[in-house]
DSSP file (Angstrom, degrees, kcal/mol; ACC not computed):
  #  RESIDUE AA STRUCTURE BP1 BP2  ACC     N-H-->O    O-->H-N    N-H-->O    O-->H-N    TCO  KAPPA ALPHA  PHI   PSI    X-CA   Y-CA   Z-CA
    1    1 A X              0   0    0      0, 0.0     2,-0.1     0, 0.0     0, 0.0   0.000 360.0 360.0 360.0  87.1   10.2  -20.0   43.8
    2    2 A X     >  -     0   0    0      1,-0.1     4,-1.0     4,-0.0     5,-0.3  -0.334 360.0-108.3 -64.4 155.9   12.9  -18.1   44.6
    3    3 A X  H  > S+     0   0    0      1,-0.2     4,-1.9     3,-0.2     5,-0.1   0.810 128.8  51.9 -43.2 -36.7   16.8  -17.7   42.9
    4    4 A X  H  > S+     0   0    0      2,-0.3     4,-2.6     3,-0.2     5,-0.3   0.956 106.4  49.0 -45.4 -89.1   17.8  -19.2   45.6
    5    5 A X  H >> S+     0   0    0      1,-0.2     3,-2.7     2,-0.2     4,-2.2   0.877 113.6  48.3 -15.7 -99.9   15.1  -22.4   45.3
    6    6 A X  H 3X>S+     0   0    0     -4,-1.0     4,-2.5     1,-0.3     5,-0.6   0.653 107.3  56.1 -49.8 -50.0   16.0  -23.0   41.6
    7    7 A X  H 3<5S+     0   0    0     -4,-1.9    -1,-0.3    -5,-0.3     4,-0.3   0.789 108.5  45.9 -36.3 -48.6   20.0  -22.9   42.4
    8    8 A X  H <X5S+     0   0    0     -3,-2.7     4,-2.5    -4,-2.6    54,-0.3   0.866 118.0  51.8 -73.1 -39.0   19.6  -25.8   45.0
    9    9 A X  H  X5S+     0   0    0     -4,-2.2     4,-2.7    -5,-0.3     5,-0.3   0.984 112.7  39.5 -61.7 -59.2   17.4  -27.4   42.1
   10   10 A X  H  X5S+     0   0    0     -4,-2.5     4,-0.9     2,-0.2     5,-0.3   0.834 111.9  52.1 -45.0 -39.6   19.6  -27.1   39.6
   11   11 A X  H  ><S+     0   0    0     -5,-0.6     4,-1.1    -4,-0.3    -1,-0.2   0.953 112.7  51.2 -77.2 -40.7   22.6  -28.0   41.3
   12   12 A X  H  X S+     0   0    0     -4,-2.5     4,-0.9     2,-0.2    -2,-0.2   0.857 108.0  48.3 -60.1 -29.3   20.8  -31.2   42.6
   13   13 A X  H >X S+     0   0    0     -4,-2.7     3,-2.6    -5,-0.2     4,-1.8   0.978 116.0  42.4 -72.1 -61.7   19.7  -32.3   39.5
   14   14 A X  H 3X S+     0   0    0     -4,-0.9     4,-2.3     1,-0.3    -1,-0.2   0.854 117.5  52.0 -49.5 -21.3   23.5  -31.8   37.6
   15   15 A X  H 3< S+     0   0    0     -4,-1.1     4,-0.3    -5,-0.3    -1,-0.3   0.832 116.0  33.7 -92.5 -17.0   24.8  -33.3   40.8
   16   16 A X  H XX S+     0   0    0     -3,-2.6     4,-2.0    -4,-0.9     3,-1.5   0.954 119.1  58.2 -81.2 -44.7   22.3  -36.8   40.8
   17   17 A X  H >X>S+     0   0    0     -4,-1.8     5,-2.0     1,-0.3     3,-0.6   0.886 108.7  45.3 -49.8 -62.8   22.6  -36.5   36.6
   18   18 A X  H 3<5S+     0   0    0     -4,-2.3    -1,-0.3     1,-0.3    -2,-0.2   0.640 114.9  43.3 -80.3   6.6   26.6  -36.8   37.0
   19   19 A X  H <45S+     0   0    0     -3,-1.5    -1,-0.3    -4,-0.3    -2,-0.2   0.797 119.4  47.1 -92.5 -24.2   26.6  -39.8   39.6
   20   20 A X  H <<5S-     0   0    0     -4,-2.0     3,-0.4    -3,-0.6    -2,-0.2   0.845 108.3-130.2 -64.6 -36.5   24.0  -41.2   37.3
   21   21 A X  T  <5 -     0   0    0     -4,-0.6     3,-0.2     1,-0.3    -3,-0.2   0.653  57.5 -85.0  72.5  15.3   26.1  -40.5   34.0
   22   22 A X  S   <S+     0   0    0     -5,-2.0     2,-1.2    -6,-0.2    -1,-0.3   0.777  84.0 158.4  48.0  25.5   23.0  -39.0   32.9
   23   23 A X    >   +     0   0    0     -3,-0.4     3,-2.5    -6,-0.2     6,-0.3  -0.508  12.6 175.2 -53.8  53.9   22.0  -42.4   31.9
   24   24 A X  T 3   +     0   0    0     -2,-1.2    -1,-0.1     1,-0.3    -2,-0.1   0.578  69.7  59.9 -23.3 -50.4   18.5  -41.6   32.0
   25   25 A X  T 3  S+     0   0    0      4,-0.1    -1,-0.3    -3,-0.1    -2,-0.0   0.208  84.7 125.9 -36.3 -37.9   17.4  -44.7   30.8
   26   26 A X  S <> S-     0   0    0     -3,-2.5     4,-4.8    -6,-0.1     5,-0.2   0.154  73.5-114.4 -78.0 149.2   19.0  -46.7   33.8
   27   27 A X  H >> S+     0   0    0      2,-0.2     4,-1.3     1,-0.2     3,-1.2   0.947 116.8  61.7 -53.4 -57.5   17.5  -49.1   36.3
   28   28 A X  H 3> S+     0   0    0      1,-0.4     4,-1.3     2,-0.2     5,-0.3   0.783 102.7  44.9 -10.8 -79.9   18.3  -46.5   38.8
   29   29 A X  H 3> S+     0   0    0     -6,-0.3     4,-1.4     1,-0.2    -1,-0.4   0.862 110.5  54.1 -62.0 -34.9   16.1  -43.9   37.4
   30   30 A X  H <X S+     0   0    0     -4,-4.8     4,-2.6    -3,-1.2    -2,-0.2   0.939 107.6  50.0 -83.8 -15.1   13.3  -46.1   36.9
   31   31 A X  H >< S+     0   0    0     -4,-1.3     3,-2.7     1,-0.2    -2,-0.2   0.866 109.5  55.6 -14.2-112.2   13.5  -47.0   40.3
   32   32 A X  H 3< S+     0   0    0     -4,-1.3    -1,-0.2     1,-0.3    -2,-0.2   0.286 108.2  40.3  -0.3 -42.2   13.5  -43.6   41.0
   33   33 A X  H 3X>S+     0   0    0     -4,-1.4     4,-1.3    -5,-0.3     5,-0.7   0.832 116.4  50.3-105.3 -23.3   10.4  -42.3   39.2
   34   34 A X  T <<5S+     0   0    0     -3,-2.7     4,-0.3    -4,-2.6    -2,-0.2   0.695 106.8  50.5-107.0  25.8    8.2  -45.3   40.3
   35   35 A X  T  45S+     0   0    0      3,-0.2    -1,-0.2    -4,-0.1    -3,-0.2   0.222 126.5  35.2 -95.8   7.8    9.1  -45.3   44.2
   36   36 A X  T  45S+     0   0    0     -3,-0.4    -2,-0.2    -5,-0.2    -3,-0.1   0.566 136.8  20.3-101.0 -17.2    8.0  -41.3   43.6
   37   37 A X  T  <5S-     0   0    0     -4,-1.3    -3,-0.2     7,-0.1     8,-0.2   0.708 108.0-128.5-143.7 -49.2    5.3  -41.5   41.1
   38   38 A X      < -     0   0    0     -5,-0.7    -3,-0.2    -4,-0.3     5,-0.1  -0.106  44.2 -68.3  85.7 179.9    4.3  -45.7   41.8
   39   39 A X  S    S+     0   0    0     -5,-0.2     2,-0.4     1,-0.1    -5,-0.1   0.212 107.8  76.2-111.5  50.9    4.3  -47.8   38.8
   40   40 A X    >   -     0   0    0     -6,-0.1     3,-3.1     1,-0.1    -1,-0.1  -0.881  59.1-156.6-121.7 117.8    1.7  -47.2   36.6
   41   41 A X  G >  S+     0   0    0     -2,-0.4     3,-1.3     1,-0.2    -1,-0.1   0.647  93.5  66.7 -81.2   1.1    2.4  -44.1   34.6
   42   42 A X  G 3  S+     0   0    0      1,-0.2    -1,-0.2    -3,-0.0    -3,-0.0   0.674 104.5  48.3 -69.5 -15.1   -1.5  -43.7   34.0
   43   43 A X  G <  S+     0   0    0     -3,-3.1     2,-0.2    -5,-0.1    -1,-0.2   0.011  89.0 106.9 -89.9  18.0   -1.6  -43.0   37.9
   44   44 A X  S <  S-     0   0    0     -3,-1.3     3,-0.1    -5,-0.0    -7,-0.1  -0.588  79.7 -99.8-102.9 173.0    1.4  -40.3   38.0
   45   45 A X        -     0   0    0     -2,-0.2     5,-0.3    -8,-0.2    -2,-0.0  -0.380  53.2 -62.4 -76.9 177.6    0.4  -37.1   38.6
   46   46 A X    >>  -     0   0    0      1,-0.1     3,-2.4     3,-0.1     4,-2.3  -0.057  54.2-110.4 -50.4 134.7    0.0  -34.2   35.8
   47   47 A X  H 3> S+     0   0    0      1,-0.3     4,-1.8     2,-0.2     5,-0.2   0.754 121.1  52.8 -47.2 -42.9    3.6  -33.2   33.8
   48   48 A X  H 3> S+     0   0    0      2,-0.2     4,-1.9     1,-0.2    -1,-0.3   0.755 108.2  48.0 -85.5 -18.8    3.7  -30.0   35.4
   49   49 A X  H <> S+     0   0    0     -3,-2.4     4,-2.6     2,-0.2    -2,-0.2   0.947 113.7  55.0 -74.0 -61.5    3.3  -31.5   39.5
   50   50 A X  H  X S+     0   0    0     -4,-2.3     4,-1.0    -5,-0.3    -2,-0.2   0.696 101.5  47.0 -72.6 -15.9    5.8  -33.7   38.7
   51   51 A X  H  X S+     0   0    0     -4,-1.8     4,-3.1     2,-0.2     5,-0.4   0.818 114.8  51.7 -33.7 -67.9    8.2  -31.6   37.6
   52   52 A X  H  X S+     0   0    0     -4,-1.9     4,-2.2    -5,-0.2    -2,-0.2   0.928 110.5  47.5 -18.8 -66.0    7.6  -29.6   40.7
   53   53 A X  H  X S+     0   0    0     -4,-2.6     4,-2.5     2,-0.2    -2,-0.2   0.873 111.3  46.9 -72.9 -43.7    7.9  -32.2   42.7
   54   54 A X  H  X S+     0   0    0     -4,-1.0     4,-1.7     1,-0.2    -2,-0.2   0.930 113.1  55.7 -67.9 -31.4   11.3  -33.6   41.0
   55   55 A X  H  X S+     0   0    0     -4,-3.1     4,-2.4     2,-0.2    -2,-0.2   0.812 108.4  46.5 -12.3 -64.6   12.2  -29.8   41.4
   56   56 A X  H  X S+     0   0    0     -4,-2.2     4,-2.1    -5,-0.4     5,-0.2   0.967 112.8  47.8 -56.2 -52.8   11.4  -30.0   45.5
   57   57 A X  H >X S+     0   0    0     -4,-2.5     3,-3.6     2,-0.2     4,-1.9   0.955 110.6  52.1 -56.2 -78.1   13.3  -33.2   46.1
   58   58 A X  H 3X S+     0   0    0     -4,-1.7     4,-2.1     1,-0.4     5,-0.3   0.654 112.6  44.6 -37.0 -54.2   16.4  -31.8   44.0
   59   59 A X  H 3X S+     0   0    0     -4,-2.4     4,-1.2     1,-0.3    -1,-0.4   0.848 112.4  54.8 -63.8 -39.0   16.5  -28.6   46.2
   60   60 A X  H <X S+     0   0    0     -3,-3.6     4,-1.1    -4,-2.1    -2,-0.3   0.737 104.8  51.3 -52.9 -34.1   16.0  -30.9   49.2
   61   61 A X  H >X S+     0   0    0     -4,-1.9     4,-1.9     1,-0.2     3,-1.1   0.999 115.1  44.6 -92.7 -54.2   19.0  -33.1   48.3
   62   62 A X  H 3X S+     0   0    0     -4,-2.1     4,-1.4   -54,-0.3    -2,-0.2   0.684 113.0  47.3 -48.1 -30.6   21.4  -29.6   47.9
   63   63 A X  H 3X S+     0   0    0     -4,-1.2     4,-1.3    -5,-0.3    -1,-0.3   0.918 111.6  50.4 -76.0 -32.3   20.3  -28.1   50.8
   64   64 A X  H <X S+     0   0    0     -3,-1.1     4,-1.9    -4,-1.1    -2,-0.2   0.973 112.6  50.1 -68.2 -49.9   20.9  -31.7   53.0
   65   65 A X  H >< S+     0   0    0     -4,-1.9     3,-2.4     1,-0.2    -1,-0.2   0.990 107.1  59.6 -54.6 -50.3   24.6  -31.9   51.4
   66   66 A X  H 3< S+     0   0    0     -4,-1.4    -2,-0.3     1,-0.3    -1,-0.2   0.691 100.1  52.7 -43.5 -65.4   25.0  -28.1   52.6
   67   67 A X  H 3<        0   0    0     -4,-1.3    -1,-0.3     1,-0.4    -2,-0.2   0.499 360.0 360.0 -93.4 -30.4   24.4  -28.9   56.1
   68   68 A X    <<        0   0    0     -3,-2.4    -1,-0.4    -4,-1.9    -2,-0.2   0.633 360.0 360.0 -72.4 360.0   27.2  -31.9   56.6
């Protein structure tokens, strides 16, 4: 994980959090974690994989906006 990495992570997360309203809580977001995770949270994987993994995506959605 480069500076680089974590910048496109960061920047993705604050940019889905403000369309979201940080509404955490939100149908949206639970969408969101059980089309990623599926929906039983005794099947998702261990805190530190999924983190990762929200991490990957995030950097994937900042790099995709760079490119338009």
């Amino acid at each position: 994980m480069g500076p680089r990495y974590l910048i496109d992570a960061f920047t993705g997360l604050l940019r889905l959090g403000w369309s979201t309203r940080f509404r955490l809580g939100s149908a949206y977001w639970k969408w969101r974690v059980e089309t990623a995770f599926g929906p039983e949270p005794s099947q998702h994987p261990p805190l530190y994989r999924r983190m990762r993994m929200v991490l990957d995506y995030a950097a994937w959605t900042s790099r995709m906006r760079r490119l338009r």
